[in-house]
C-alpha positions in Angstrom: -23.1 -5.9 66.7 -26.4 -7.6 66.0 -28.4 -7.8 62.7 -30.9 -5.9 64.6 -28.5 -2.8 65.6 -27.2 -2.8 62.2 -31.1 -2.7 60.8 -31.7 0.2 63.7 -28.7 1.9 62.5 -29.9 1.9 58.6 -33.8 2.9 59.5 -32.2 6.3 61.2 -30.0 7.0 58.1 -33.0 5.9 56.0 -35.2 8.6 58.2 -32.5 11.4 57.8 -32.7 11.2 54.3 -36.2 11.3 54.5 -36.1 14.1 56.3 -35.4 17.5 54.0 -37.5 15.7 51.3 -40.3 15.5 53.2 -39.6 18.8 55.1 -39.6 20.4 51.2 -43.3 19.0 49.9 -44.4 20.3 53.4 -42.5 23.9 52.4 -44.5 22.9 48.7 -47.9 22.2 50.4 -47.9 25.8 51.4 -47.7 27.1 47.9 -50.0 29.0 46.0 -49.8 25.8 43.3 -52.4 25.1 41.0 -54.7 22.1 41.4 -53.2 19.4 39.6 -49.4 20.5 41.5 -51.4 20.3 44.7 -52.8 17.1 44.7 -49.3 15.5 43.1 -47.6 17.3 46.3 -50.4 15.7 48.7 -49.9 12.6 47.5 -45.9 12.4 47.8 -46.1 14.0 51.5 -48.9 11.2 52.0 -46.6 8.7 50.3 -43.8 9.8 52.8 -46.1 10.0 56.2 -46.6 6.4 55.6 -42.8 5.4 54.9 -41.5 7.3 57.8 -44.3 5.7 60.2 -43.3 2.4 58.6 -39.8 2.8 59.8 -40.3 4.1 63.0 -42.6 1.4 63.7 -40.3 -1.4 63.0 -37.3 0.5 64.4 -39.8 0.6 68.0 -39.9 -2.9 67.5 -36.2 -3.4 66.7 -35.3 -1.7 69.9 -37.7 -3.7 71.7 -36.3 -6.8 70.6 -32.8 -5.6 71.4 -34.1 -4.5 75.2 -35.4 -8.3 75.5 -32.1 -9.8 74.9 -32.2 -10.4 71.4 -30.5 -12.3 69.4 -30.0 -14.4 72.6 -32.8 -16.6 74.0 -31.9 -17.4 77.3 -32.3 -20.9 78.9 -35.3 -20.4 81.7 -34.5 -22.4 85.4 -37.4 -24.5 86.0 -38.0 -26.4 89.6 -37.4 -30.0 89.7 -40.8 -31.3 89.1 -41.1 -29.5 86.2 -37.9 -30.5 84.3 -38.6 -34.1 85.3 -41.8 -33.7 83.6 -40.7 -31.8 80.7 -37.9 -34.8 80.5 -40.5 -37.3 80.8 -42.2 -36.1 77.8 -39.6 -35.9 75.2 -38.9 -39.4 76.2 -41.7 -40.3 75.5 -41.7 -37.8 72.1 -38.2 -39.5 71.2 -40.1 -43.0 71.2 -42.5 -41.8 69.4 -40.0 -40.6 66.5 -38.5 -44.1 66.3 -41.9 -45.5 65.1 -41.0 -43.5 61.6 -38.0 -43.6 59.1 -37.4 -41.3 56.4 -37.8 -42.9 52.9 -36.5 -40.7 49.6 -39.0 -38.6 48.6 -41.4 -39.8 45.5 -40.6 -38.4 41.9 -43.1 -35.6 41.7 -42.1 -35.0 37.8 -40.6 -36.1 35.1 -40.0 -34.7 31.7 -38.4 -36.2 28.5 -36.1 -34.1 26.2 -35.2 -35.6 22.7 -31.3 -35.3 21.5 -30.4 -34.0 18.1 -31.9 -36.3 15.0 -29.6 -39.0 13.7 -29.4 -39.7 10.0 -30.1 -43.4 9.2 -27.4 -45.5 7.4 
């Protein structure tokens, strides 16, 4: 199983959960509750609209991934011409790369740390 089905799997356990929580500030919403209760109710079911679109959105995009193939990225046939051309060009690319060779990167710190004092003689 992909990392992707595995992350599918967790987004619907994530949304169950979700689900009587949110289901109870919506029971809460419908209260007779005094201001200040109200608005802290309003802003937890906002708070969870938001998470649960969040994860459906990426588990949408998850599945979409998975119906394309994912995590494979197949090789693509190309017609003659265009491999030779393709060919042609990271020849050309591979040259290219010869001009340069790596050297060590240059120190871009250094710091000093003094050892314990030594008594003099």
């Amino acid at each position: 199983m992909s990392a992707a089905s595995d992350a599918i799997i967790e987004i619907d356990a994530a949304l169950a959960a979700l689900a009587p929580q949110h289901e109870g500030l919506r029971d809460y919403d419908r209260l007779n509750l005094i201001p200040e209760a109200h608005a802290v109710v309003q802003t937890a079911i906002n708070a969870y609209d938001v998470r649960v679109l969040k994860l459906e959105q990426a588990k949408q995009a998850l599945e979409a991934l998975v119906g394309d193939g994912h995590p494979e990225m197949p090789a693509r046939d190309v017609v003659q011409t265009v491999y030779a051309d393709l060919q042609a060009n990271k020849q050309t690319i591979d040259a290219a790369l010869g001009i340069f060779h790596a050297v060590p990167d240059p120190a871009t710190g250094f710091t000093f740390a003094s050892g314990s004092p030594e008594p003099k003689p």
